[in-house]
C-alpha positions in Angstrom: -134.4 55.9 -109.7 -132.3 54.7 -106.5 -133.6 55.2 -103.6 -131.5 54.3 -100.4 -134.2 54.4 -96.8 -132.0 54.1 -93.4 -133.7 53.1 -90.1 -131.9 51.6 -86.8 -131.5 55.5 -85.1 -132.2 56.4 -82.0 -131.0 57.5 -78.7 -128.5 55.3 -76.5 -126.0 55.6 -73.9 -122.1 55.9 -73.7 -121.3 52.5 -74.3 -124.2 51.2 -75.8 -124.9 49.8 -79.4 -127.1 50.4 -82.3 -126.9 48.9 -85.8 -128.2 51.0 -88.8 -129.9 49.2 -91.8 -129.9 50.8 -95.3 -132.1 49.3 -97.9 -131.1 50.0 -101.7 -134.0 49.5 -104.0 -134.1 50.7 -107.9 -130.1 49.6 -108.2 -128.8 45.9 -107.5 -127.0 46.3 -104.2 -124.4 43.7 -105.3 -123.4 46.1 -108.0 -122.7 49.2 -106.0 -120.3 50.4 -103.4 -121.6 51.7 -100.1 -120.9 54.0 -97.8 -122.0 55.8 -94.4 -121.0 59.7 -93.7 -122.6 61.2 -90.6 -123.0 65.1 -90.2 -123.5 66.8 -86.8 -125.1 70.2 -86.1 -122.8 72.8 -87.4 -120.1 70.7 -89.2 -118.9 69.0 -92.6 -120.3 65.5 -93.4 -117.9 62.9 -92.3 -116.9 60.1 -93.4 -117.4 56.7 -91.3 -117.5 53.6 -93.0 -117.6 52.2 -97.0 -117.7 48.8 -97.9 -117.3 47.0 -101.5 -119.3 45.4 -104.2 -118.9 42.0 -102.9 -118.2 43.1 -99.1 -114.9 41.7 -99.3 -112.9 45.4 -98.5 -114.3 47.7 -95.6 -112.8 50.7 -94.7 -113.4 53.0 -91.9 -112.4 56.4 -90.7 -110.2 56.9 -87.6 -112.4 58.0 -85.0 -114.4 54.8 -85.4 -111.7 51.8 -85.9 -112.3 49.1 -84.0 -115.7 50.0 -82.6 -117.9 50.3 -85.8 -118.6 47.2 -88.4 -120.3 47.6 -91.9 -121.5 44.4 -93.5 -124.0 43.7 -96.2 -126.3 41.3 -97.3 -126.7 41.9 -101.2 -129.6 39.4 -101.4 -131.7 41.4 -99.1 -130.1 44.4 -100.9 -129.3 46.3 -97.5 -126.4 47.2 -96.5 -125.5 47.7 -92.2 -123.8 49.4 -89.7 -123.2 48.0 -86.5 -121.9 51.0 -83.8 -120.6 49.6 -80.5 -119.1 51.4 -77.5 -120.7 54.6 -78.4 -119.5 57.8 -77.0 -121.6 61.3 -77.0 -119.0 62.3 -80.2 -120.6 60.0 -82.4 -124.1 62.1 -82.4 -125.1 63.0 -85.6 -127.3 62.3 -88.2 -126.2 59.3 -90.8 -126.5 58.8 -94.1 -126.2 55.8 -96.5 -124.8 56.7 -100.0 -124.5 54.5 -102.9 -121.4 55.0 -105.5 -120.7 53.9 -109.1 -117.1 54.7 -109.0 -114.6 52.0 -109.2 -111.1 51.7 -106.4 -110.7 52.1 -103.1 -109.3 55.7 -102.7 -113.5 57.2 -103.6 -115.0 55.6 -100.7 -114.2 58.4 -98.2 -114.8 61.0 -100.1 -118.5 62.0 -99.8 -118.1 63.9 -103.9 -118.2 60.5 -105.1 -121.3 59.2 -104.4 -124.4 59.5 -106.5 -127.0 58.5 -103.9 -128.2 59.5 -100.7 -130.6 58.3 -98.2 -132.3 60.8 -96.0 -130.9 60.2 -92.5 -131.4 58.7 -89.6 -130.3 60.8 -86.3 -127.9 59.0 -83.5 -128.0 60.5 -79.8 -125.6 59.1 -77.7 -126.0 60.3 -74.2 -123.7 60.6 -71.4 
């Protein structure tokens, strides 16, 4: 059984930074492509981020390009988010989800992924 356990949440400022952590156990991360959707109150799950097997390809949706990094570390089998210059838009809970599907056109599309974590909620504040 997977099981995929986010922490890092919390509530910041505009302009301020958190980094989310995702740690994969029951799978080895190495072999698995990530990703990170986010859901606020009273809309679909989004996607933000996904990142390959190896780490080598990232990909990112529009409304966070060039202020969000994903990186893992598959020895430690986690898998990060690092949010920067924050605005009160990116509130919303985030999840972690863990894929099996191969190519680069699955990772933004939430149907693909087998595993999810449970959440951790973001509040950015004005």
């Amino acid at each position: 059984q997977v099981q995929l356990v986010e922490s890092g949440g919390g509530l910041v400022q505009a302009g301020g930074s958190l980094r989310l952590s995702c740690v994969v156990s029951g799978r080895t991360a190495s072999n698995t492509p990530m990703g990170w959707f986010r859901q606020a109150p009273g809309k679909e799950r989004e996607f933000v981020s996904g990142i390959s097997r190896s780490g080598s390809s990232t990909y990112y949706g529009d409304s966070v390009k060039g202020r969000f990094t994903i990186s893992r570390d598959n020895a430690k089998n986690t898998v990060y988010l690092q949010m920067n210059s924050l605005k009160p838009e990116d509130t919303a809970d985030y999840y972690c989800a863990a894929g099996t599907f191969v190519g680069s056109t699955s990772y933004s599309q939430k149907d693909r992924y087998a595993y999810w974590g449970q959440g951790t909620q973001v509040t950015v504040s004005e």
